[in-house]
C-alpha positions as CSV (number, residue, x, y, z in Angstrom):
1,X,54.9,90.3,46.9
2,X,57.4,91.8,44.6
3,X,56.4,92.4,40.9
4,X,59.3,91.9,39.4
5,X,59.8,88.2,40.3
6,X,58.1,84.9,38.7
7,X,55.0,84.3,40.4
8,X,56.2,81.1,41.9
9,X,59.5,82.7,43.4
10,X,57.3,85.9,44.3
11,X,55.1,83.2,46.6
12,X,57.8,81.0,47.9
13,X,58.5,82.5,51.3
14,X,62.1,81.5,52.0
15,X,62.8,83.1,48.7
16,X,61.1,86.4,49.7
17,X,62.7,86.3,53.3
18,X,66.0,85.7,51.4
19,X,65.1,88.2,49.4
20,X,64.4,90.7,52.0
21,X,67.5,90.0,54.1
22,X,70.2,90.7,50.8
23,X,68.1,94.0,50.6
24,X,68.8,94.6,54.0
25,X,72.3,94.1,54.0
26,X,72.5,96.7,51.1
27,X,71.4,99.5,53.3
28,X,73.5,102.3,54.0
29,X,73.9,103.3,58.3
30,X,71.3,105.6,58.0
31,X,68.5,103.5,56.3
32,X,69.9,100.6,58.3
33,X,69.0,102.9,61.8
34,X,65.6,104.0,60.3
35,X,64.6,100.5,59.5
36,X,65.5,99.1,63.3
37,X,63.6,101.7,64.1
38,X,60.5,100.6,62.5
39,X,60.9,96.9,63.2
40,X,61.7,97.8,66.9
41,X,58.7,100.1,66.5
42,X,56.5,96.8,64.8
43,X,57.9,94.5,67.8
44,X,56.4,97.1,70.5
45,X,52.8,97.2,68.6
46,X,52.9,93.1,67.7
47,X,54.2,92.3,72.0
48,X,50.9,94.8,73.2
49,X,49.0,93.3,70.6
50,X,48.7,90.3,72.8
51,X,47.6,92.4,75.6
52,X,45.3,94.1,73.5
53,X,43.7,91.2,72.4
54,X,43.2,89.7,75.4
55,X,41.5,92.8,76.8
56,X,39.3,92.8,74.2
57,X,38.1,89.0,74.5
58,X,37.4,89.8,78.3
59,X,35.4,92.5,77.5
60,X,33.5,90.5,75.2
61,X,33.1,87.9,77.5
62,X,31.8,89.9,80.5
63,X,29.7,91.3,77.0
64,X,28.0,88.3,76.2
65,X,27.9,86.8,80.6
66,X,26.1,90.1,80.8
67,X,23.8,89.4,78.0
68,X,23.0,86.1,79.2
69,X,22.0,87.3,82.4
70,X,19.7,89.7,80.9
71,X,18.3,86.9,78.6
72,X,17.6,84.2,81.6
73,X,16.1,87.5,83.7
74,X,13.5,88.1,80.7
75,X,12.7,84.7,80.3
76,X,12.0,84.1,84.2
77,X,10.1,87.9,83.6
78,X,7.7,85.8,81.6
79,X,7.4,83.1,83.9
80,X,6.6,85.5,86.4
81,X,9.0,85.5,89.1
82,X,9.5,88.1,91.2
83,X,11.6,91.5,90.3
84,X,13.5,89.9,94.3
85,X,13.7,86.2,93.2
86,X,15.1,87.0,89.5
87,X,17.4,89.7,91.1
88,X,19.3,87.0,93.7
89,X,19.3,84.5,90.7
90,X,21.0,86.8,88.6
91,X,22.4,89.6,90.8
92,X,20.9,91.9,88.5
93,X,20.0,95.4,90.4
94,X,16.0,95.6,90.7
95,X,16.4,98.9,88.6
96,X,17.9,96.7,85.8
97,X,14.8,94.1,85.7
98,X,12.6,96.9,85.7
99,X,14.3,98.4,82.6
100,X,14.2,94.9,81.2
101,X,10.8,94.5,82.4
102,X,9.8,97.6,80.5
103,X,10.8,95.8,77.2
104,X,8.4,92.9,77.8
């Protein structure tokens, strides 16, 4: 937001983007390179942000399938199933229901 406008102006955003694009056009070569630069530079981060992002909800999906798996293999703990049966329900490794196990 720009201080020096009106409130309403400084909130309007075609105003601002019009705004922004006569300051552009008032840079010199130099400014104008260093400020491609930096937009080429934001375009780079906001196109791998997508990636990123979608990295990230994987990972919390597998997260929270993981977690799941844990919960069901407590609960079926408690029901007492076998460490064999809960493991080829779940495909949980017999080391990890005993660590589980260990938590009852």
């Amino acid at each position: 937001m720009n201080e020096n406008l009106p409130l309403p102006l400084a909130n309007d955003k075609f105003f601002t983007k019009l705004l922004n694009s006569i300051k552009l056009n008032r840079l010199n070569k130099s400014e104008m390179e260093a400020y491609l630069s930096k937009e080429e530079i934001l375009k780079y981060y906001i196109s791998n942000m997508g990636e990123e992002i979608a990295e990230v909800k994987e990972n919390s999906l597998q997260q929270g399938l993981q977690q799941g798996l844990q919960q069901t293999a407590l609960n079926a703990l408690r029901k007492g199933f076998s460490l064999q049966d809960i493991s080829e329900i779940t495909n949980l490794s017999i080391s990890e229901l005993e660590e589980i196990k260990s938590r009852l």
